[in-house]
C-alpha positions in Angstrom: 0.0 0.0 0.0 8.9 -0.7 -3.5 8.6 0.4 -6.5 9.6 0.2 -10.1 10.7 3.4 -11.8 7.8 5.2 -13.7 8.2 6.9 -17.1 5.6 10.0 -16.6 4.6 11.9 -19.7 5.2 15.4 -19.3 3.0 16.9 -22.0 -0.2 17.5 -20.4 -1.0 18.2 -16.3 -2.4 14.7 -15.9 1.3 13.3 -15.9 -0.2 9.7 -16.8 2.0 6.9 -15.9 2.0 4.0 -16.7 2.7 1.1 -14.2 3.4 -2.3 -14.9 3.4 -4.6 -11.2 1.6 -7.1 -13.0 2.8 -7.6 -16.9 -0.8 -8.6 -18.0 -2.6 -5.7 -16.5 -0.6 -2.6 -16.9 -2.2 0.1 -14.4 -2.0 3.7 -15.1 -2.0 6.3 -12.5 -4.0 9.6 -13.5 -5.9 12.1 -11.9 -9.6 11.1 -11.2 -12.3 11.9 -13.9 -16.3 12.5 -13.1 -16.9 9.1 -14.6 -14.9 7.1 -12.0 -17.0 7.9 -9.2 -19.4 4.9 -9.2 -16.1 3.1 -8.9 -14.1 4.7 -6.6 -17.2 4.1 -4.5 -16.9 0.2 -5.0 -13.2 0.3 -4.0 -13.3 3.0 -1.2 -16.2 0.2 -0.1 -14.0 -2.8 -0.9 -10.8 -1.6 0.7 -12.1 0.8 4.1 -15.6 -1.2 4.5 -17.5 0.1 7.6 -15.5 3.2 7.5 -16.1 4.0 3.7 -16.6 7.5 2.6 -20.5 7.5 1.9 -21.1 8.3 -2.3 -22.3 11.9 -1.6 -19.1 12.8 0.1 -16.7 11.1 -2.5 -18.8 13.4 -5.0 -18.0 16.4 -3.2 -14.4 15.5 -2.1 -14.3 14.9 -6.2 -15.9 18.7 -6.7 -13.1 20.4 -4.2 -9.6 18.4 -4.9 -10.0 16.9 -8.2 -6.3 18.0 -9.0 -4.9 15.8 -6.6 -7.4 13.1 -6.7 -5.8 10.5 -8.1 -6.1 7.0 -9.2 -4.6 3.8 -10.6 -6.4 2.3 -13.8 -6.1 -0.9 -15.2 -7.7 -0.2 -18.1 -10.9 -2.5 -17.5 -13.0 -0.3 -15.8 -11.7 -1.1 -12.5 -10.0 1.0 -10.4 -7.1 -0.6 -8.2 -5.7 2.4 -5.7 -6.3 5.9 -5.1 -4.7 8.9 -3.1 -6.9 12.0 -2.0 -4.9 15.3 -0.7 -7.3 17.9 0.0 -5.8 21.7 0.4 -7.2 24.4 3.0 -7.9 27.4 0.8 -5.5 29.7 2.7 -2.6 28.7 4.2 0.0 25.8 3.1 -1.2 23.1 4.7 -2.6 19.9 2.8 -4.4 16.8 4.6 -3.9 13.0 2.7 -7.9 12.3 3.4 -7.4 8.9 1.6 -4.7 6.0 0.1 -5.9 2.8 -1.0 -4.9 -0.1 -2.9 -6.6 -3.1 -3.6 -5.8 -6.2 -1.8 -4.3 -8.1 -4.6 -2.4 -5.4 -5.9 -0.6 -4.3 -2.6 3.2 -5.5 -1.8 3.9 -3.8 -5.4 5.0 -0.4 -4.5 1.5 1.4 -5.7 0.7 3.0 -2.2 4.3 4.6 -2.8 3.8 5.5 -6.3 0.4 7.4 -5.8 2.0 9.1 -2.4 4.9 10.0 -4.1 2.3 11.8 -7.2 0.6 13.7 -4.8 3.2 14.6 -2.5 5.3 16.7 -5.6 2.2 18.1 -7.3 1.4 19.3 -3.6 5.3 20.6 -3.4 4.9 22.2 -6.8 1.3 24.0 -5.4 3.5 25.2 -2.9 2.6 23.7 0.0 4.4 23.5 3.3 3.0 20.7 5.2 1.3 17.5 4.7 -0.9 15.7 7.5 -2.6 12.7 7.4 -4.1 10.0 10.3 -3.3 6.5 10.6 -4.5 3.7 12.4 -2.2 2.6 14.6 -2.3 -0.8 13.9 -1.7 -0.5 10.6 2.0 -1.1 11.1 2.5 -1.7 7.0 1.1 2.1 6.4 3.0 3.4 8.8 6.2 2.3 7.8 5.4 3.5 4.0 4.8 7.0 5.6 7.6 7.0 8.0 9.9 6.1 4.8 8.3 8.9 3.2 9.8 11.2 5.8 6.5 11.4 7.8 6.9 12.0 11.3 4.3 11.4 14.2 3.0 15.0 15.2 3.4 15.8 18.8 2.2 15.9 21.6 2.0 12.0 22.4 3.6 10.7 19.4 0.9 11.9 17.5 -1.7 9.4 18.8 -5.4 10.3 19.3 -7.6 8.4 21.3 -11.2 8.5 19.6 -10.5 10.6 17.1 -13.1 9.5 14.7 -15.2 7.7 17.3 -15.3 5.7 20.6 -12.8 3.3 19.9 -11.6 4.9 16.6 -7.7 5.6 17.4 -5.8 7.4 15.0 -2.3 8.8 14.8 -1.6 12.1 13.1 1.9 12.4 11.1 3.3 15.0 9.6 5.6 15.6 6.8 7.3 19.1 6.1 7.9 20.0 2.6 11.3 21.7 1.3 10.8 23.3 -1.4 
């Protein structure tokens, strides 16, 4: 949720890359269109279950931060991964709201690959600093982020008891971006 190199195009903003973990699907990671919302709702679904975004909000997250909603394609219709970095209107601060990666397509390096995306379009939009939250059980996400340069934000190592709910810990890492 390490990485082959990518070749990016770098004649048009989308910067489409094209991925190959799996030589008979080749994936290519693009920024999110209007027509892939009925699918990023089955795999926001499929990969955070319970804890899903619900369809309206997806739409609206869509509306706000389409520029750095981005997505891996396999080219079938299905999507297998996606990053969502959401941008306060003033100041330089940027939140990750959302990385996934479909179970069979994890171990591959993707999670890096759409973090890696998003974290230089956000540098090049000039933004400071990137948060995001984590559960903290999710030792595999947490390395990837740490190996990003991600730090847990203080106080208390960043951890926050019941932060989206009774029983809903998260911890809250922070990277700062040199420009």
């Amino acid at each position: 949720m390490t990485a082959e190199p990518l070749e990016r195009s770098l004649d048009h903003r989308d910067q489409l890359t094209q991925l190959t973990p799996h030589p008979d699907e080749p994936l290519v990671l693009r920024t999110a269109r209007e027509s892939d919302l009925p699918e990023l709702r089955r795999l926001d679904e499929e990969v955070f279950q319970e804890v899903a975004y619900p369809g309206f909000l997806l739409r609206q997250l869509f509306d706000m931060y389409e520029q750095n909603f981005l997505v891996l394609d396999d080219g079938t219709g299905r999507l297998r991964g996606y990053v969502l970095a959401a941008t306060r209107a003033l100041g330089a601060d940027s939140w990750i709201l959302g990385l996934c990666v479909t179970q069979d397509r994890r171990r591959h390096g993707l999670g890096r690959e759409l973090m890696t995306e998003v974290l230089d379009r956000l540098r090049r939009d000039g933004i400071r600093v990137v948060r995001l939250t984590v559960e903290p059980a999710n030792l595999a996400a947490i390395f990837l982020y740490r190996d990003l340069g991600f730090r847990p934000e203080e106080p208390d190592g960043g951890l926050r008891p019941d932060y989206f709910g009774p029983g809903m810990h998260r911890q809250i890492m922070r990277l700062d971006l040199d420009h």
